[in-house]
C-alpha positions as CSV (number, residue, x, y, z in Angstrom):
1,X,0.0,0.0,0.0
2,X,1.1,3.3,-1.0
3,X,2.6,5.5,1.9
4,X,1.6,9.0,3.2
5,X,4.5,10.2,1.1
6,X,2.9,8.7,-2.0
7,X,-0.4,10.2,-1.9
8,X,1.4,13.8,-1.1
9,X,3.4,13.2,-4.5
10,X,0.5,11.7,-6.4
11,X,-2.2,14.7,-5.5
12,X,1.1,17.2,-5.6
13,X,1.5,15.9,-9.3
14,X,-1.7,16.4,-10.1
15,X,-2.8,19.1,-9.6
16,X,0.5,20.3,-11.1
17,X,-0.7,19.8,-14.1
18,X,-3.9,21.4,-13.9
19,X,-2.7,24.2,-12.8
20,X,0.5,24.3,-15.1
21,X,3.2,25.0,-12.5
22,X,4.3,24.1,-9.1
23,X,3.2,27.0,-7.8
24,X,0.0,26.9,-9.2
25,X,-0.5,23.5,-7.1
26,X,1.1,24.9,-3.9
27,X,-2.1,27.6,-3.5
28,X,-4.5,25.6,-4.3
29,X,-3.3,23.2,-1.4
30,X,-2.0,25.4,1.3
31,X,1.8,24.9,1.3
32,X,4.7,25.9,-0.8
33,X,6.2,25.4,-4.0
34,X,8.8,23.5,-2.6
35,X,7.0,21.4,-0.9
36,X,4.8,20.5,-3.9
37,X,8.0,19.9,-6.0
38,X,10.2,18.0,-3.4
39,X,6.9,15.8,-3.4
40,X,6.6,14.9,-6.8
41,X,10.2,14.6,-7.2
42,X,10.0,11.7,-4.1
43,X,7.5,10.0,-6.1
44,X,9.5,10.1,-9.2
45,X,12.2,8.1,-7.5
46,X,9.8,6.0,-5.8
47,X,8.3,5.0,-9.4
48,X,11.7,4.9,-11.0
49,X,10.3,6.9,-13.9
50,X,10.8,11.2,-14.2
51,X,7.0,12.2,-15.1
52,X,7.5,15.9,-15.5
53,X,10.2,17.9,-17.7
54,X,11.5,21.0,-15.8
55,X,12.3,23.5,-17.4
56,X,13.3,27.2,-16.7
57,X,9.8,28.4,-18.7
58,X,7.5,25.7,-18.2
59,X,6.6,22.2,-17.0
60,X,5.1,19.5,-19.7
61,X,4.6,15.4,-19.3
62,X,6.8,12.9,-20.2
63,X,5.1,9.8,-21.7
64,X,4.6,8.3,-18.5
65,X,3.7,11.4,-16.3
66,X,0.8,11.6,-19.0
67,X,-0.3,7.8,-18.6
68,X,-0.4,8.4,-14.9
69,X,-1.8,11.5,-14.7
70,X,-4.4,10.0,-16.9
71,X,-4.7,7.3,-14.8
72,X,-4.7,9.2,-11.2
73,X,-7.2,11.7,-11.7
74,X,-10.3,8.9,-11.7
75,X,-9.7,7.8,-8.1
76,X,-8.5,11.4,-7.0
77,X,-11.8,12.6,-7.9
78,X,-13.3,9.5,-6.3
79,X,-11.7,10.4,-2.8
80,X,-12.9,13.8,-2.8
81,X,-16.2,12.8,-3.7
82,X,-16.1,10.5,-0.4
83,X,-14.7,13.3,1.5
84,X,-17.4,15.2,0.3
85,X,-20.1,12.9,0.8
86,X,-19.1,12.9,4.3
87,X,-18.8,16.7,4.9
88,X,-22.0,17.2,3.5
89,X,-23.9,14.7,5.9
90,X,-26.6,16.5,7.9
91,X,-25.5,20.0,6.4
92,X,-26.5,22.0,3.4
93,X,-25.2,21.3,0.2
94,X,-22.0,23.4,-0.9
95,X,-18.7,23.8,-2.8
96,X,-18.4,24.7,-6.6
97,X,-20.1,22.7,-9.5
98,X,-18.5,22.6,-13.1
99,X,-21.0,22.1,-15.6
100,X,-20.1,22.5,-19.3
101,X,-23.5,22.7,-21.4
102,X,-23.8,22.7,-25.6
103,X,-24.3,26.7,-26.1
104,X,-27.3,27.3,-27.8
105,X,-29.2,24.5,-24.9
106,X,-27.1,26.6,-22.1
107,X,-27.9,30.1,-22.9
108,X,-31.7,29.4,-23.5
109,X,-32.7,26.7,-21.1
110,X,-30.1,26.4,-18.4
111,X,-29.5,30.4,-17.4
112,X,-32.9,30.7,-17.1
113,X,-33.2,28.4,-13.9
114,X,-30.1,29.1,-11.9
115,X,-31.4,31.8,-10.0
116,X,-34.3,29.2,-8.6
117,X,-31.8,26.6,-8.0
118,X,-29.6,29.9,-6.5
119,X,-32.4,30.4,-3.9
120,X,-33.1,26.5,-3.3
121,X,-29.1,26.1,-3.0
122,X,-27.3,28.9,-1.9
123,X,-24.2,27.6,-0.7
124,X,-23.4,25.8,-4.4
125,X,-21.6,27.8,-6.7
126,X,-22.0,27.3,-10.0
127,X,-19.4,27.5,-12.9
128,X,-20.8,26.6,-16.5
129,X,-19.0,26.5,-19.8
130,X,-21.1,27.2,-23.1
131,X,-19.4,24.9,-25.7
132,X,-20.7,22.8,-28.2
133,X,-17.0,20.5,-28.4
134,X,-16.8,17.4,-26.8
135,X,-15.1,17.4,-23.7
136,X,-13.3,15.2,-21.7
137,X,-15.3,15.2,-18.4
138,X,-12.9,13.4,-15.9
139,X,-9.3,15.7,-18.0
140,X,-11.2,18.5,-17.6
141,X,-12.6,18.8,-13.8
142,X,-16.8,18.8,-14.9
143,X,-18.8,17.6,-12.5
144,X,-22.1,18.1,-15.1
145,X,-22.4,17.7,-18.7
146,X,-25.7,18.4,-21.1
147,X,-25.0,17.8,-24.7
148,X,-26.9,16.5,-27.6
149,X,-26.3,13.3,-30.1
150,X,-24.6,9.7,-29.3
151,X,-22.9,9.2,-26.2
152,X,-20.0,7.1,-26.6
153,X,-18.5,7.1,-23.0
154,X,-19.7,3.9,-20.7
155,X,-18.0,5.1,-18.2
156,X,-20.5,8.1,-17.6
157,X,-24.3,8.6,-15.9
158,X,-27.1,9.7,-18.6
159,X,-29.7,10.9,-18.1
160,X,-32.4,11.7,-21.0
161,X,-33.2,14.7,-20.7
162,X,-36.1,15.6,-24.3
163,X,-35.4,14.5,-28.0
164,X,-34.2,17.6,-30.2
165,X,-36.0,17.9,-33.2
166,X,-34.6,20.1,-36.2
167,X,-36.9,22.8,-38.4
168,X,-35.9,24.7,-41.3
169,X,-37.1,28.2,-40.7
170,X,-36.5,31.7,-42.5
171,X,-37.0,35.7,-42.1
172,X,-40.2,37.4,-43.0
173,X,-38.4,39.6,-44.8
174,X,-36.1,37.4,-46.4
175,X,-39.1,34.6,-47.5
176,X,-41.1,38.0,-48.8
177,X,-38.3,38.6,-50.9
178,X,-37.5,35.1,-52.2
179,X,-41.2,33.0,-51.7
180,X,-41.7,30.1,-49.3
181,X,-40.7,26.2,-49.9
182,X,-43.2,23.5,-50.5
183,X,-40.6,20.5,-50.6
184,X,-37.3,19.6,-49.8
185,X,-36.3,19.8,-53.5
186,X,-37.6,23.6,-53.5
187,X,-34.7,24.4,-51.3
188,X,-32.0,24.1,-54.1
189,X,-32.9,27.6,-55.6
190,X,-32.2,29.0,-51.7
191,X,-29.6,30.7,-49.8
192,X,-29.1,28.0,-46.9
193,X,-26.6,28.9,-43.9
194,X,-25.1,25.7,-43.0
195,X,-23.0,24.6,-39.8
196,X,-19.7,23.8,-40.6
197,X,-18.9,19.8,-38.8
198,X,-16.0,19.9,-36.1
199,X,-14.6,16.4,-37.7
200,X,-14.1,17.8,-41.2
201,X,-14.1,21.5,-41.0
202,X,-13.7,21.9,-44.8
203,X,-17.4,20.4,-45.3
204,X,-20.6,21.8,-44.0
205,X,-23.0,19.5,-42.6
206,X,-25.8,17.9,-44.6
207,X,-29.2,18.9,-43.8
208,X,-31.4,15.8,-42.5
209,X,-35.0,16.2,-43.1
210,X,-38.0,14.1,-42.7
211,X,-38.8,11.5,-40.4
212,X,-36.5,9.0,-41.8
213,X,-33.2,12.1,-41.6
214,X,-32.8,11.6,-45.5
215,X,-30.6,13.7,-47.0
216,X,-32.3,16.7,-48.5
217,X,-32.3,16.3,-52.4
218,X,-31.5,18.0,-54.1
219,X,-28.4,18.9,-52.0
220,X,-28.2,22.3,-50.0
221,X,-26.4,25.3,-50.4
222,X,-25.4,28.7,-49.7
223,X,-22.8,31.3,-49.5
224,X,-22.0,31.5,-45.6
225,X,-20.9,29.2,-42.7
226,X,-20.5,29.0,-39.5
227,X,-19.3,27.1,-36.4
228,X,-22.1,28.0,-34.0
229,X,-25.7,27.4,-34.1
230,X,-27.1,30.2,-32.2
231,X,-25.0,32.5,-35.0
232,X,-26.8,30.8,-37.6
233,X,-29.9,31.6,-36.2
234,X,-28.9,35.1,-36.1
235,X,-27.6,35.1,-39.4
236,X,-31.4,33.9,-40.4
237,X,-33.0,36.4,-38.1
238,X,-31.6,39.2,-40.3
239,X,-32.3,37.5,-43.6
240,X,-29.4,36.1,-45.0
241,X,-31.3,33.0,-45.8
242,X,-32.5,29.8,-44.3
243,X,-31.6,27.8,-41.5
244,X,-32.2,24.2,-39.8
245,X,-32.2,24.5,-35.9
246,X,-33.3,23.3,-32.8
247,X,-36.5,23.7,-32.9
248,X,-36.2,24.7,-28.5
249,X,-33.7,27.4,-29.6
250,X,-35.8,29.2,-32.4
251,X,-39.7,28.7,-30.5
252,X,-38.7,31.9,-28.9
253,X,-38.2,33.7,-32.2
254,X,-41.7,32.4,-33.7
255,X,-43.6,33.6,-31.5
256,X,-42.0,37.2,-31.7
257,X,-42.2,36.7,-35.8
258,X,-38.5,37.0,-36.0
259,X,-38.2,33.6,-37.8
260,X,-41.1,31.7,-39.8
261,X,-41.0,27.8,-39.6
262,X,-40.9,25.8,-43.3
263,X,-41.5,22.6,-44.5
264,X,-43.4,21.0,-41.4
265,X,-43.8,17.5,-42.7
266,X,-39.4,17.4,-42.5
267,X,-39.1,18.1,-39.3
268,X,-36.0,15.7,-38.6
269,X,-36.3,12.8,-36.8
270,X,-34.8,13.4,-33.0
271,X,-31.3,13.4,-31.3
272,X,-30.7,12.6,-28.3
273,X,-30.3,15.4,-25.8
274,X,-29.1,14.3,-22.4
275,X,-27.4,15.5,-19.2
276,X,-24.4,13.2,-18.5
277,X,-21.8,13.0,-15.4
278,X,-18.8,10.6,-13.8
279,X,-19.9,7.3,-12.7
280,X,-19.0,7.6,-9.1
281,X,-19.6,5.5,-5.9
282,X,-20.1,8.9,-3.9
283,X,-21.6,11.2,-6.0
284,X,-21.3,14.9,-4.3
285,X,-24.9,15.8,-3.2
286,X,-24.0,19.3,-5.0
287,X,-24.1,17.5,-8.6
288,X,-27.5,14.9,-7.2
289,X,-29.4,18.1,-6.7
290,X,-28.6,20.0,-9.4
291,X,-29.1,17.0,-11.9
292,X,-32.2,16.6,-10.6
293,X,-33.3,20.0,-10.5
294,X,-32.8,20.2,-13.6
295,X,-34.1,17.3,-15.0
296,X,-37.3,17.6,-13.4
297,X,-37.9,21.6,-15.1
298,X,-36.9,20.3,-18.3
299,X,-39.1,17.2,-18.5
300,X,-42.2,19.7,-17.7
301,X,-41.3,22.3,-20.2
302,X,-44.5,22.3,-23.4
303,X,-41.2,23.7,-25.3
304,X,-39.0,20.8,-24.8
305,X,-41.8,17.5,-24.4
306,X,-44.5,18.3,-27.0
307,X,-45.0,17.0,-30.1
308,X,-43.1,19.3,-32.7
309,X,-46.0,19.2,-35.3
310,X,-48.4,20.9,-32.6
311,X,-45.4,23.5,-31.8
312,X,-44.9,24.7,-34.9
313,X,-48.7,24.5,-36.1
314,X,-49.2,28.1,-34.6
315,X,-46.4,29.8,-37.0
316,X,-47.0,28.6,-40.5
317,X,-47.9,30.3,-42.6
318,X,-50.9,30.0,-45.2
319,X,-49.9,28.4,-48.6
């Protein structure tokens, strides 16, 4: 069993490297520099292996500082969450959360709700990141993540939270100008601002439509792109042409007219859209209640439940 000595070294090392210098790790845990450094360097010769390079600028991982730090951080995490488990008995909940949301789900949903779960939870303060990349949940310190698609980690928690359907929608001003779709084939002769995909970032995506997510045929096109949703909603807004979006992110614009859903028999089939965290033995009661705070808001909102036919209904226009 690893000695006192270790454990100083091992949580010395990391955090270390999330927080990129020795000294870094030395305020975040109350001692000095040297102390931090004559830690790890104990451990070093304990393992037989040097994990960090020093240098006169900067700090970076050898090969096998990265395997162990990758390797560490799970059951590090793991013993706070115990520790935290136990200072939390019999006392309100407390401490910071991390959550990292998808943006256009973040700004329009989340933000909304944290000053009730402010009131119900005062003592929890919350840290959220708007970005719609993948992250690594465990590298990265989240304690919370909401994002939308497959979810290809089994070491996680997920929770369901709605399906997200997709609805192509346009100006007034811009559909005045160039008429209104009937079909999916109608769309070839329109200016279509298209999300550019994160894997290759030289093609923009395809537009799925229908219940079956068929390609649109004839193919899409248009003369700008972006790498952010909620800017190619805007984009639409002031009428540069037409746009497929989650249909939660542009209800708020039909109903003030800013945008006009199209094509209501191709709304695409859904995604998944799910709130997903670190499969831990003793999950902090912070992350509990705010995953279920949140859950149980989202499951009872018309916008995010409903049937998308019924939503949209309201906002077409006449043929």
């Amino acid at each position: 069993m690893a000695g006192v000595e270790s454990i100083s070294g091992v949580v010395g090392f990391v955090r270390t490297v999330a927080a990129g210098s020795f000294a870094g790790a030395a305020k975040q845990l109350g001692v000095s520099p040297v102390a931090v450094s004559k830690n790890v360097q104990r451990l070093e010769r304990r393992l037989g292996v040097r994990l960090l390079q020093r240098s006169t600028r900067k700090l970076s991982l050898t090969d096998e500082g990265r395997l162990f730090y990758e390797r560490c951080t799970g059951p590090l995490r793991e013993l706070e969450s115990a520790q935290a488990a136990v200072k939390d008995k019999g006392r309100a909940p407390a401490g910071r959360l991390r959550v990292t949301s998808v943006s256009p789900f973040g700004r329009t949903y989340v933000l909304p709700l944290l000053p009730a779960f402010s009131r119900h939870y005062p003592e929890i303060e919350v840290e959220l990141h708007l970005d719609d990349a993948v992250s690594d949940m465990i590298a990265e310190g989240y304690d919370v993540g909401i994002r939308a698609g497959e979810m290809r980690d089994s070491t996680m928690i997920v929770r369901e939270i709605a399906p997200l359907h997709f609805v192509v929608c346009g100006a007034p001003s811009y559909l005045e100008k160039h008429g209104t779709p009937r079909e999916p084939a109608d769309l070839t002769g329109y200016n279509c601002v298209r999300l550019k995909e994160r894997t290759t970032p030289a093609r923009p995506a395809n537009w799925l439509l229908g219940p079956n997510n068929a390609p649109a045929s004839p193919p899409v096109s248009g003369n700008f792109f972006a790498n952010d949703l909620t800017t190619l909603v805007m984009a639409a807004v002031h009428g540069h042409g037409l746009v497929l979006a989650p249909l939660p992110l542009v209800l708020p614009l039909f109903r003030s007219g800013a945008l006009v859903p199209l094509l209501p028999d191709c709304i695409s089939k859904p995604v998944h859209l799910f709130m997903h965290y670190p499969n831990r033995r003793h999950l902090p009661v912070r992350v509990r209640n705010f995953v279920n705070f949140m859950l149980e808001r989202f499951r009872k909102n018309p916008d995010l439940i409903s049937d998308p036919q019924l939503l949209v209904a309201p906002y077409l226009r006449a043929p």
